[in-house]
ROVEX-467559 format. One record per residue (C-alpha): x, y, z. Coordinates in steps of 0.25 Angstrom, whole numbers, plus 5000, padded with zeros to 4 digits. Example, Ala and Ser with C-alpha at 12.3 -4.5 7.8 and 13.67 -1.06 7.14 Angstrom:
// residues 2
504949825031;505549965029;
END
This chain:
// residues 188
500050005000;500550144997;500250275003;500450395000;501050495012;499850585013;498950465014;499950395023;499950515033;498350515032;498350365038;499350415047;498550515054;497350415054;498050305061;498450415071;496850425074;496850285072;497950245084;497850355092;498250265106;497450195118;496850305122;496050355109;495450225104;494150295099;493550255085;494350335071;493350445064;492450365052;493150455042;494650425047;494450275047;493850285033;494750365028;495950275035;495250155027;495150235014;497050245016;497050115019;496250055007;496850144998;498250095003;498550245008;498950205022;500050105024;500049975028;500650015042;499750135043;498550025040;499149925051;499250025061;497750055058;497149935058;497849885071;497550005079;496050015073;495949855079;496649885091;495749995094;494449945088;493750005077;492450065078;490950025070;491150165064;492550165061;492450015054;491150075046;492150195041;493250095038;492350015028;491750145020;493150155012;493149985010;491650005005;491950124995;493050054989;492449904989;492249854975;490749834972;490149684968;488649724960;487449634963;486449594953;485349694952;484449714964;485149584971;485549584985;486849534989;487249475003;488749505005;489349385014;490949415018;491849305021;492749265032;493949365025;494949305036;494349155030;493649055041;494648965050;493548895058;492148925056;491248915043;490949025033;489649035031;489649145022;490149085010;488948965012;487949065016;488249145003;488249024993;486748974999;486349124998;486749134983;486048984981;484849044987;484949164976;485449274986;486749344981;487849344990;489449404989;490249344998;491449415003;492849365007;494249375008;495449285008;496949275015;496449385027;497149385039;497549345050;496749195050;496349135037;495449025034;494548985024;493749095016;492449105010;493449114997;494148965001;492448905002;491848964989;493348904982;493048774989;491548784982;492248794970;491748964968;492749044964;493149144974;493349254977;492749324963;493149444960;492049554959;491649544945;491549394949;490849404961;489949504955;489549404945;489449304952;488649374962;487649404950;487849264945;487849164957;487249274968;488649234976;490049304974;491249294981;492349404980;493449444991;493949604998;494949594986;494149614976;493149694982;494049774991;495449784987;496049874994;495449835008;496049675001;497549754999;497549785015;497649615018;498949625017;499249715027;498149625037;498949505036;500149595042;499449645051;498949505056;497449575062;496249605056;
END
């Protein structure tokens, strides 16, 4: 990730806010914490200026408000999957750190709504730390599906079948270019 210096000194002043010590562990104004998830999606801040972040914002706790302002830059930038006309989609998300123990019932709940005629997008992710397991990508392969489709795949598919698999990478990318720096990091 590059940054420029002016955009490297804005993170800068947003971590100070961010880690201010023990004593003033109150929540981050909604436009600071979307505005520091707007540098760090667009590769503005650096990786150690993104560590520093995230481990203080876990330390500390982050508020209902401040994780509603995180995801308003993730929603503006997330890449669009179009439904048939007039057709309501369920949207299911996966296990992303994949399943060590228990049963994904997603992936079965979504294949016996589209069987059914609902329409259903199942959401996923591989290879995301710190445990990995078997994803909702590893069962759909073991089915013999293809997966994860890419958009125009999924979309299609979502048309076609009324179920569609697809993964952060290709609808999120840049939050995808940040795993990375999670596996470092060895914490959610």
């Amino acid at each position: 990730m590059s940054a420029d210096a002016g955009a490297g000194e804005e993170f800068r002043e947003i971590l100070k806010q961010r880690a201010r010590g023990p004593t003033h562990r109150g929540a981050l104004d909604p436009a600071l914490c979307e505005r520091a998830m707007e540098l760090i999606l667009s590769g503005a801040a650096t990786p150690a200026q993104i560590g520093g972040f995230l481990l203080v914002g876990r330390a500390v706790g982050d508020s209902a408000t401040e994780m509603a302002a995180y995801t308003r830059p993730m929603q503006a930038l997330a890449r669009q999957i179009d439904a048939p006309p007039g057709a309501r989609v369920v949207s299911v998300t996966g296990g992303f750190d994949g399943k060590l123990r228990t049963f994904n019932v997603g992936v079965a709940a979504s294949l016996v709504a589209a069987t059914a005629g609902g329409r259903t997008l199942l959401l996923g992710g591989e290879g995301t730390p710190p445990k990995a397991g078997r994803t909702v990508f590893d069962t759909l392969r073991g089915l013999g599906y293809a997966a994860p489709q890419g958009l125009p795949e999924a979309e299609s598919s979502l048309q076609e079948n009324g179920f569609a698999a697809t993964s952060v990478d290709h609808y999120l990318p840049e939050l995808h270019a940040l795993l990375g720096l999670r596996r470092e990091m060895a914490r959610r």
